[in-house]
C-alpha positions as CSV (number, residue, x, y, z in Angstrom):
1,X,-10.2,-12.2,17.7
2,X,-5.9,-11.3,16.6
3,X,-6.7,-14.5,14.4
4,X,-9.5,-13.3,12.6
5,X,-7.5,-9.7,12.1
6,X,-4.3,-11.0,11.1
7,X,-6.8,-13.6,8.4
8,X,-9.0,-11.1,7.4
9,X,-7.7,-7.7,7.4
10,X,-5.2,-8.1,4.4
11,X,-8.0,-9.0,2.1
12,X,-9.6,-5.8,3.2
13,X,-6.6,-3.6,2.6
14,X,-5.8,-5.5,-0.6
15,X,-9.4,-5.0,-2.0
16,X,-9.9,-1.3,-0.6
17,X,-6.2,0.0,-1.8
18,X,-6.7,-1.6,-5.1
19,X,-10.0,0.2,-5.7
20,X,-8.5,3.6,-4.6
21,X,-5.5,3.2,-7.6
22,X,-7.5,2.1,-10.3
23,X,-9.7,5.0,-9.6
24,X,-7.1,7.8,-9.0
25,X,-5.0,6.3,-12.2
26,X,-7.9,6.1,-15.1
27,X,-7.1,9.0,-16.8
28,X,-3.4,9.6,-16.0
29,X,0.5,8.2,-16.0
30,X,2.5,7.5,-13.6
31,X,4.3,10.5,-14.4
32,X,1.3,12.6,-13.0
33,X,1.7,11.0,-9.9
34,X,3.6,10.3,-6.8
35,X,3.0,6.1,-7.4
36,X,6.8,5.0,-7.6
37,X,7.6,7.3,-4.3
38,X,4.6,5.9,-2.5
39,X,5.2,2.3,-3.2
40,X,9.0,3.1,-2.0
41,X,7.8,4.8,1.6
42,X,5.5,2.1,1.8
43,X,7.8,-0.7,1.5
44,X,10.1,1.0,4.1
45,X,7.2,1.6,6.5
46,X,6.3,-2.2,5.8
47,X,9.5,-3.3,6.5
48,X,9.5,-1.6,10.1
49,X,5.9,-2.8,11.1
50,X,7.0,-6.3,10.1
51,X,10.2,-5.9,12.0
52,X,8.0,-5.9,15.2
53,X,5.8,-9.0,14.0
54,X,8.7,-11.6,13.2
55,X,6.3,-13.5,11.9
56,X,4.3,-11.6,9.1
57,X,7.3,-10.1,7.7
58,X,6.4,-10.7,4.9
59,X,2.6,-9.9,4.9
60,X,4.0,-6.5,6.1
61,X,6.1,-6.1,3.3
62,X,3.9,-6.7,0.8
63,X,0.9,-4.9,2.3
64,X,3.1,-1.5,3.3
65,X,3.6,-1.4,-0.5
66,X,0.2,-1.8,-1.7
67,X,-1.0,0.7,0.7
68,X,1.9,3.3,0.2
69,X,1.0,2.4,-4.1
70,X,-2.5,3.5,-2.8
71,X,-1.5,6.6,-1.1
72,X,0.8,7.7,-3.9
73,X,-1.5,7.3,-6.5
74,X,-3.9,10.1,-4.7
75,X,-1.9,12.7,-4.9
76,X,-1.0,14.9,-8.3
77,X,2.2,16.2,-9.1
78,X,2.4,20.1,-9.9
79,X,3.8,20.7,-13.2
């Protein structure tokens, strides 16, 4: 079963956290947005998941920034 997660689940995330950007950043710039801050938490937050599984440091990486692009790109900026 922890080999069908650690196969499957990125795809999942990739797929679901790609949907969620193009739809929150249609109609907008990155300047609207919290994107570039998101993607920077999530990389850090990446980096100290993958720190505890030595051996998806990289998968961590990667996905921490996708999802923290995700989450970024939700919220709107005040002006």
């Amino acid at each position: 079963m922890k080999e069908f997660l650690f196969a499957a689940l990125p795809f999942i995330l990739c797929g679901l956290a790609i949907i969620v950007i193009l739809m929150n950043t249609k109609k907008q710039t990155s300047k609207d947005n919290y994107l570039i801050e998101g993607m920077c938490l999530g990389l850090v937050f990446g980096s100290m998941i993958g720190a505890l599984f030595s051996s998806q440091l990289g998968l961590c990486l990667s996905l921490g920034m996708l999802i923290g692009e995700a989450i970024g790109s939700y919220f709107k900026k005040d002006k």
